[in-house]
C-alpha positions, 0 to 999 in steps of 0.5 A, a space after each residue: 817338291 814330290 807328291 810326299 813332300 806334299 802329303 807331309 805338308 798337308 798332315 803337319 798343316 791340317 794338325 796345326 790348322 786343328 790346334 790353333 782353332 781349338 785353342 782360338 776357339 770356333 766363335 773367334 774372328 779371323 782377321 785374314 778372313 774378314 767376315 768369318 770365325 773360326 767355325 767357318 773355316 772349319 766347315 769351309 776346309 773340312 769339306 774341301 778335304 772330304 771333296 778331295 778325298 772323293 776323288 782320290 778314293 773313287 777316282 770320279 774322272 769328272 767334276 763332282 760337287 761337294 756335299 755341302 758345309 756340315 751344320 756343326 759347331 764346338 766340339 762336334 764340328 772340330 772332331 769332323 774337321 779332324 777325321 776328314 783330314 785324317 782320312 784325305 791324308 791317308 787316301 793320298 798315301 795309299 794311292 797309286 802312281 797311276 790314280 785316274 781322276 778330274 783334276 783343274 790344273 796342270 800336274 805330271 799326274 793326278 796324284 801329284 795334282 791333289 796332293 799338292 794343292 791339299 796341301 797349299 790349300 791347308 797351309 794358307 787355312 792354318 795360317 787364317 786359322 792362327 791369324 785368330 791367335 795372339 802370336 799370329 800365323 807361325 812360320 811356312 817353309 821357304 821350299 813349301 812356300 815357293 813351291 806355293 807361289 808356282 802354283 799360283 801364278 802357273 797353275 791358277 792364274 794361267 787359267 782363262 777365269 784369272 782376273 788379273 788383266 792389263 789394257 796394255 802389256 804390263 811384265 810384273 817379276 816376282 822373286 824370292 829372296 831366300 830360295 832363288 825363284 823367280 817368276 816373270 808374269 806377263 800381263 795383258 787383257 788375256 790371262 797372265 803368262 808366266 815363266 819360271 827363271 831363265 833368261 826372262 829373269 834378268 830382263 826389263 820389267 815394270 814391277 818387281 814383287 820381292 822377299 822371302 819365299 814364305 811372305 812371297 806366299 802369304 801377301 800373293 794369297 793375299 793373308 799378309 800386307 803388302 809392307 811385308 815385301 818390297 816393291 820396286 818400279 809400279 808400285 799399281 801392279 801389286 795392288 793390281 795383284 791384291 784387289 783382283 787376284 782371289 780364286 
């Protein structure tokens, strides 16, 4: 996906994120997010967008922190969610190609960077934010989704804070069942290794992690259960996955 793919899918993600809370109401429980209401996600994903946005408009090349959860509710905080929103989306089309800013994981460029992970990191809240709705979460494009998964085996779990260790060599494959990706993640007592297809694809693995490329997404990122995609080999290696793997 580009950088506009990505800039669409947060402003499509960040108004439905906004629908199903208003409609679910700020007091109603989260069931993908055990603990948390409504206005939780809202103060959580609102201040992400406006740290986001820091960077893309002031172009800090540094770590910044966020300036913290607003003390809102109702009304009052779902008006604040939307216009930080609408601002991140508009910062990240105005922005140049050649944008220089902090970022904390690989990406061709900064730009890229931050649209990209806006964009996932709105599309799994809209799918919390819908959890709280009778219907459930709705659908996540197979594109997107698989899209989603490379990030979160190649980007976040490539980095040394990843929990998600073996104390001996373990090779657990991920493949998705409608785009043709696959992920062949090598795990150890270091930081898991991961390789997009190629010849690693077809060799021996202890584990394959299979479905489609949208329930590949939402059981890695932990929103769906694990009896939504099927598991060949150790089966100990997703659950592994899902007791260590939050970032």
């Amino acid at each position: 996906m580009g950088t506009a793919e990505h800039i669409d899918a947060l402003e499509t993600a960040g108004r439905a994120l906004a629908g199903a809370a208003e409609a679910a109401g700020t007091d109603a429980p989260v069931p993908a997010c055990p603990g948390w209401r409504i206005r939780d996600l809202l103060r959580h994903t609102t201040t992400v967008h406006r740290w986001a946005t820091g960077f893309v408009v002031e172009g800090h090349r540094e770590y910044r922190a966020d300036g913290g959860e607003p003390d809102l509710d109702g009304a009052a905080l779902l008006a604040h969610y939307r216009e930080g929103h609408t601002t991140l989306v508009a910062a990240l089309r105005a922005a140049p190609e050649t944008l220089a800013a902090w970022t904390f994981l690989p990406a061709p460029s900064p730009l890229a960077f931050w649209a990209r992970r806006q964009a996932h990191e709105t599309t799994v809240h809209r799918a919390d934010a819908e959890s709280a709705l009778p219907e459930g979460p709705g659908p996540v494009g197979p594109e997107l989704a698989a899209d989603g998964v490379d990030e979160l085996l190649a980007g976040f779990h490539a980095r040394d804070r990843s929990r998600v260790r073996t104390d001996r060599p373990r090779t657990l494959r991920i493949r998705t069942t409608d785009t043709g990706d696959v992920w062949t993640v090598r795990l150890s007592a270091a930081p898991p290794v991961t390789e997009r297809g190629g010849a690693a694809a077809s060799g021996p693995a202890d584990a394959e992690v299979s479905g489609t490329a949208e329930r590949l997404y939402l059981t890695l990122w932990n929103r769906l259960p694990a009896s939504g995609v099927a598991v060949t080999g150790d089966p100990g290696l997703l659950r592994l996955w899902r007791e260590t793997s939050a970032v």
